[in-house]
C-alpha positions in Angstrom: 28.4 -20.7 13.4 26.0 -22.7 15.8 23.4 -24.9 14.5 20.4 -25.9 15.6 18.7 -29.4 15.1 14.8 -28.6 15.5 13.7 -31.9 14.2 12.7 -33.5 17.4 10.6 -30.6 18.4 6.9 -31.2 18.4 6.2 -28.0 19.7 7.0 -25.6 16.7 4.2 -23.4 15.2 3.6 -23.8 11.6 4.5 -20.5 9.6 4.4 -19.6 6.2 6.9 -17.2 4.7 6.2 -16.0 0.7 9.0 -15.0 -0.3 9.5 -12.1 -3.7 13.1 -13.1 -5.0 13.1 -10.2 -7.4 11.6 -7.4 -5.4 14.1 -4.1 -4.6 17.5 -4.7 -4.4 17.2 -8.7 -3.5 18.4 -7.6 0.0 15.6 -10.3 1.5 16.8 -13.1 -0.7 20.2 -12.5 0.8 19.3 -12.8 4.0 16.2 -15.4 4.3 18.8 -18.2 5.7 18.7 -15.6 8.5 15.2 -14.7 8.6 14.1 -18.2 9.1 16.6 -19.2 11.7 14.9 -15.9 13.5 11.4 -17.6 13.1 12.8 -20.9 14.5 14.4 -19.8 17.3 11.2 -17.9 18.1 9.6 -21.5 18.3 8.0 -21.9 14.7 8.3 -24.4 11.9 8.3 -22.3 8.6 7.0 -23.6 4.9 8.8 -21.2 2.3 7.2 -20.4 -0.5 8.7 -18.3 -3.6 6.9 -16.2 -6.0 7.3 -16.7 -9.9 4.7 -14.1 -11.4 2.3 -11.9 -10.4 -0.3 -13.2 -8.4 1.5 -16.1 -7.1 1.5 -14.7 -3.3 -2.0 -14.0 -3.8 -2.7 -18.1 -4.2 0.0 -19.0 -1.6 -2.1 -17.0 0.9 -5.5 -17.9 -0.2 -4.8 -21.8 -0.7 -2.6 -22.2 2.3 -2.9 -19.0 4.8 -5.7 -21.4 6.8 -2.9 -24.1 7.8 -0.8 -21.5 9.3 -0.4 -19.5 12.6 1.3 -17.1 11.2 1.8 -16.1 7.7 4.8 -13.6 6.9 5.7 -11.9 3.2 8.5 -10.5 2.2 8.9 -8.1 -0.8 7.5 -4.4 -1.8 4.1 -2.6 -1.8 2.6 -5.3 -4.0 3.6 -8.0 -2.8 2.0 -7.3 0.6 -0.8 -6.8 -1.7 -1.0 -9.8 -2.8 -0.7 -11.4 0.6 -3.5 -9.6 2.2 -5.5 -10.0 -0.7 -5.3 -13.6 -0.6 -6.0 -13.6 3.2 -9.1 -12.0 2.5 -10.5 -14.8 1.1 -10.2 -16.7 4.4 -12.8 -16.9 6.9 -10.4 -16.7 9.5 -7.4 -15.1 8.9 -3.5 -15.5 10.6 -1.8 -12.6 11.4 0.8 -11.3 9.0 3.8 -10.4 9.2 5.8 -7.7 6.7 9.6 -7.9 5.7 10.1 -4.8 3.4 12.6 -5.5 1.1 10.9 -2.9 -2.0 12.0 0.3 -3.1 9.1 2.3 -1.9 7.4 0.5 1.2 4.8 2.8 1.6 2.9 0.3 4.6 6.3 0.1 6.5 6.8 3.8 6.4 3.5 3.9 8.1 3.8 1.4 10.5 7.6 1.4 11.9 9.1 -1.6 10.3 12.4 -1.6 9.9 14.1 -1.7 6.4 16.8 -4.3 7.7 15.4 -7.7 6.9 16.9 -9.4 9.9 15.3 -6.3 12.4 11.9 -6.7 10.5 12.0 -10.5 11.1 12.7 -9.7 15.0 10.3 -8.0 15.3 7.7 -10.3 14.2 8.3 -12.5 16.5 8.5 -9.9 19.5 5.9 -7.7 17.8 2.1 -6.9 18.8 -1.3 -7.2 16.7 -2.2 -4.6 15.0 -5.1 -4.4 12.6 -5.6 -2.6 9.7 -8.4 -1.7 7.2 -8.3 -3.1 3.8 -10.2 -1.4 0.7 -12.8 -3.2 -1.6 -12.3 -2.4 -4.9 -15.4 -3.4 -6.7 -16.3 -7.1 -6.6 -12.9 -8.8 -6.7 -10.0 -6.5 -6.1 -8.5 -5.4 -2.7 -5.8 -2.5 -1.6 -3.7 -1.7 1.7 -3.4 1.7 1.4 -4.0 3.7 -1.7 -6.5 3.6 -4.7 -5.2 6.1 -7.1 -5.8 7.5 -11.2 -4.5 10.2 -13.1 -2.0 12.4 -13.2 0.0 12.1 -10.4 -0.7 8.3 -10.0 2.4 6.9 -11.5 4.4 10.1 -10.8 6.4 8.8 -7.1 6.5 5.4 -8.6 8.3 6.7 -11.9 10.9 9.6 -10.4 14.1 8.2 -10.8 15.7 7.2 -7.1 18.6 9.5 -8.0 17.0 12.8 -8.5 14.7 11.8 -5.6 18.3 11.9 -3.5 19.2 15.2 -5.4 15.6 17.3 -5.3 13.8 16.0 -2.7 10.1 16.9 -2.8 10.8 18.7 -5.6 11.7 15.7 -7.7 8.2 15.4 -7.6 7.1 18.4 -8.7 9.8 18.2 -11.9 8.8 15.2 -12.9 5.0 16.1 -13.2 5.6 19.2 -14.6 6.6 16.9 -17.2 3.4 14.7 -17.4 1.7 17.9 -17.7 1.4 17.7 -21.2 -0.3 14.4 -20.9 -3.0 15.8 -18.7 -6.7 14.4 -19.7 -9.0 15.1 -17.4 -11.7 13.0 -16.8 -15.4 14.1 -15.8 -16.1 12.1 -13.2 -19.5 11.5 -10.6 -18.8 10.9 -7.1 -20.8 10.2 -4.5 -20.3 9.2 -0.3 -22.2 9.5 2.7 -25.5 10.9 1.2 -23.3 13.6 -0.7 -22.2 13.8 -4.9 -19.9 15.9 -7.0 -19.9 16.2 -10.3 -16.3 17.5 -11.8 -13.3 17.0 -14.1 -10.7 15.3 -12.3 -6.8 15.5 -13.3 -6.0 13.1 -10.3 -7.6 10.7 -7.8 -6.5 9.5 -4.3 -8.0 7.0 -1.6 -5.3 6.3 0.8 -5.0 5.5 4.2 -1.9 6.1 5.2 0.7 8.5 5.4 3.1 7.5 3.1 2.4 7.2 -0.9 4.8 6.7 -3.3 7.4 7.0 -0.5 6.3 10.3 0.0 5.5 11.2 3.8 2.5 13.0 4.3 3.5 14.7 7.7 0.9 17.7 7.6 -1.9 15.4 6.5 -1.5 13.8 9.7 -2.7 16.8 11.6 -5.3 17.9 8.9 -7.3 14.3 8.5 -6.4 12.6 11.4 -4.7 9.4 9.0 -5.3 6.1 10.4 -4.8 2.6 9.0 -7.4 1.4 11.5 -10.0 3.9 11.8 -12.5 2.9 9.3 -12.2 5.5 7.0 -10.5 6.5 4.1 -9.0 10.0 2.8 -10.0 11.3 -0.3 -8.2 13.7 -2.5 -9.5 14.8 -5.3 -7.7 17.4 -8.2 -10.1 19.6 -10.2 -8.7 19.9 -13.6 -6.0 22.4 -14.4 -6.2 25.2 -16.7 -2.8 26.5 -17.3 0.7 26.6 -15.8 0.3 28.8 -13.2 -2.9 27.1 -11.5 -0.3 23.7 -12.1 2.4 25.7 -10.1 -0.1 26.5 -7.5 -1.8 23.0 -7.0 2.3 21.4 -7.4 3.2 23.9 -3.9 0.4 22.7 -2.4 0.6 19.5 -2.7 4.1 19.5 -1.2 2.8 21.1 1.9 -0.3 19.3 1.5 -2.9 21.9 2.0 -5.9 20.6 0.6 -8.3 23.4 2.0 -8.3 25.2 -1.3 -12.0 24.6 -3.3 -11.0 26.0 -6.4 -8.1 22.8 -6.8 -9.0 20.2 -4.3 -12.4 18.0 -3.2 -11.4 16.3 0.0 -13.6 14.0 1.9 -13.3 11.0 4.9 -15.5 8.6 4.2 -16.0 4.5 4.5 -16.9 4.3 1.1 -17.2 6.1 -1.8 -18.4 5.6 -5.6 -17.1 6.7 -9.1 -18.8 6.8 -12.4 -16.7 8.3 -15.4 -18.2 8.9 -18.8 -15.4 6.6 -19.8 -13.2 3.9 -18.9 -10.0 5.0 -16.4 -7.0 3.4 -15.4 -6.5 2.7 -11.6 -3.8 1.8 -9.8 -3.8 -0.2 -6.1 -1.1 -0.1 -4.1 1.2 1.3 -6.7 0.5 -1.5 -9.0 -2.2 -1.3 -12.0 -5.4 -2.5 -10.8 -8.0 -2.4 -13.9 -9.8 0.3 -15.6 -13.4 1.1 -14.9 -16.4 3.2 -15.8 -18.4 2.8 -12.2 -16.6 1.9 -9.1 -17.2 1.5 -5.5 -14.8 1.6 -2.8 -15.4 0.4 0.5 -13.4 -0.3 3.7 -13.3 -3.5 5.3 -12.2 -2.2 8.8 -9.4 -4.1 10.9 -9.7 -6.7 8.9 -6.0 -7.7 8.7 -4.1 -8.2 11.8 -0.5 -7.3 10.8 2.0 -7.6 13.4 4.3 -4.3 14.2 7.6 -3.4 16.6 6.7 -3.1 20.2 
């Protein structure tokens, strides 16, 4: 194979590529030798930098993402997470560019990216801007796409890959028929845009996309009007469930996702929102646990990533 000797080139752009060695099926760390000889030949000078634990690409971005043109991650949901999260911290932020390489990918599914490392990396460098919202999650935590608690929360994230191949949407459904007898619901105070319900919750969502837990919101689409960039977020709320049947009921709509029903759902579109439970839940960001808490606000920091996506 041809190689290329860049050493004497003063023109290269400085890039930074964080790099999740463990995340999916390692297809990305098979193919990075690959990935950065797409970067170079697209004119820029690329710092690698591998994640060891959690957080790491969080303070690769934040410590580093200001020296940088362009700042690229490869890895799942969280990863990306931590990325933008550290970018946040910056004044003024690089663009970003995604390599998927987790099992879910929720943001690529959204956004076109390929699922080929090599494609993903091409189209980077022949991509466009595109700038997404990023949630605020109290004083210190940030999310790409989803804020989520309860029931259903942990539900995509733990169906097993092979009876998602078998079952489908309905993996789903078998799966929390399952939790159901870990249901707690929590009474929860909500409040957005001047408005506030009181209820008991089973299960929470925040999203902004139209993919979550690999699962492809398709009729949402028409319903809400799902953007990444719009400046507002989806709210899904699940009034507690009594028995079974209502279970059965709220399971079938959720596959078709019909929300209009008052007696199950609380749905609102909002640029932020505020929750105070009588006691302490568990959240998740981004598929990943992101703290419990008593009083919460959420609020959306519009465009204020710009990721780069196909042509």
């Amino acid at each position: 194979m041809d190689t290329l000797d860049y050493s004497e080139r003063k023109d290269l752009k400085p890039a930074l590529l964080i790099i999740n060695p463990v995340s999916g099926k390692r297809m990305v760390l098979r193919n990075v030798a690959q990935i950065i000889r797409v970067l170079m030949d697209a004119g820029y000078k690329v710092t690698t930098m591998i994640t060891g634990k959690k957080g790491d690409g969080t303070a690769f971005a934040a410590s580093f993402g200001r020296d940088y043109q362009l700042v690229c991650c490869t890895g799942g949901d969280g990863t990306l997470n931590e990325a933008t999260s550290g970018l946040m911290q910056l004044e003024h932020r690089p663009p970003l560019g995604y390599i998927p390489g987790g099992t879910v990918n929720d943001v690529a599914s959204s956004l076109g990216l390929s699922r080929d490392p090599v494609v993903a990396a091409q189209d980077i460098v022949h991509g466009k801007p595109f700038a997404i919202d990023i949630g605020a999650f109290g004083e210190n935590r940030w999310f790409d796409y989803v804020a989520a608690f309860g029931l259903f929360t942990n539900v995509p994230y733990q169906t097993p890959q092979v009876d998602k191949r078998i079952w489908g949407r309905m993996a789903y459904f078998f799966n929390g028929v399952q939790a159901l007898g870990e249901v707690h619901p929590v009474h929860a105070r909500v409040s957005w845009d001047g408005k506030t319900v009181e209820a008991d919750i089973i299960d929470g969502l925040v999203c902004s996309t139209t993919s979550v837990g690999g699962f492809k919101a398709t009729r949402a689409v028409g319903e809400f009007g799902i953007s990444m960039n719009d400046g507002l977020y989806e709210v899904v709320l699940i009034r507690d469930i009594k028995n079974l049947a209502d279970f059965s009921a709220v399971a079938a709509k959720l596959l078709w996702m019909d929300f209009s029903d008052e007696n199950y759902f609380i749905t609102a579109q909002t640029s932020a929102i505020r929750f105070e439970f009588d006691d302490s839940v568990a959240w998740t960001l981004d598929g990943e646990f992101g703290g419990s808490v008593t009083d919460v606000t959420i609020q959306n920091h519009s465009r204020a990533i710009e990721m780069i996506v196909p042509r």
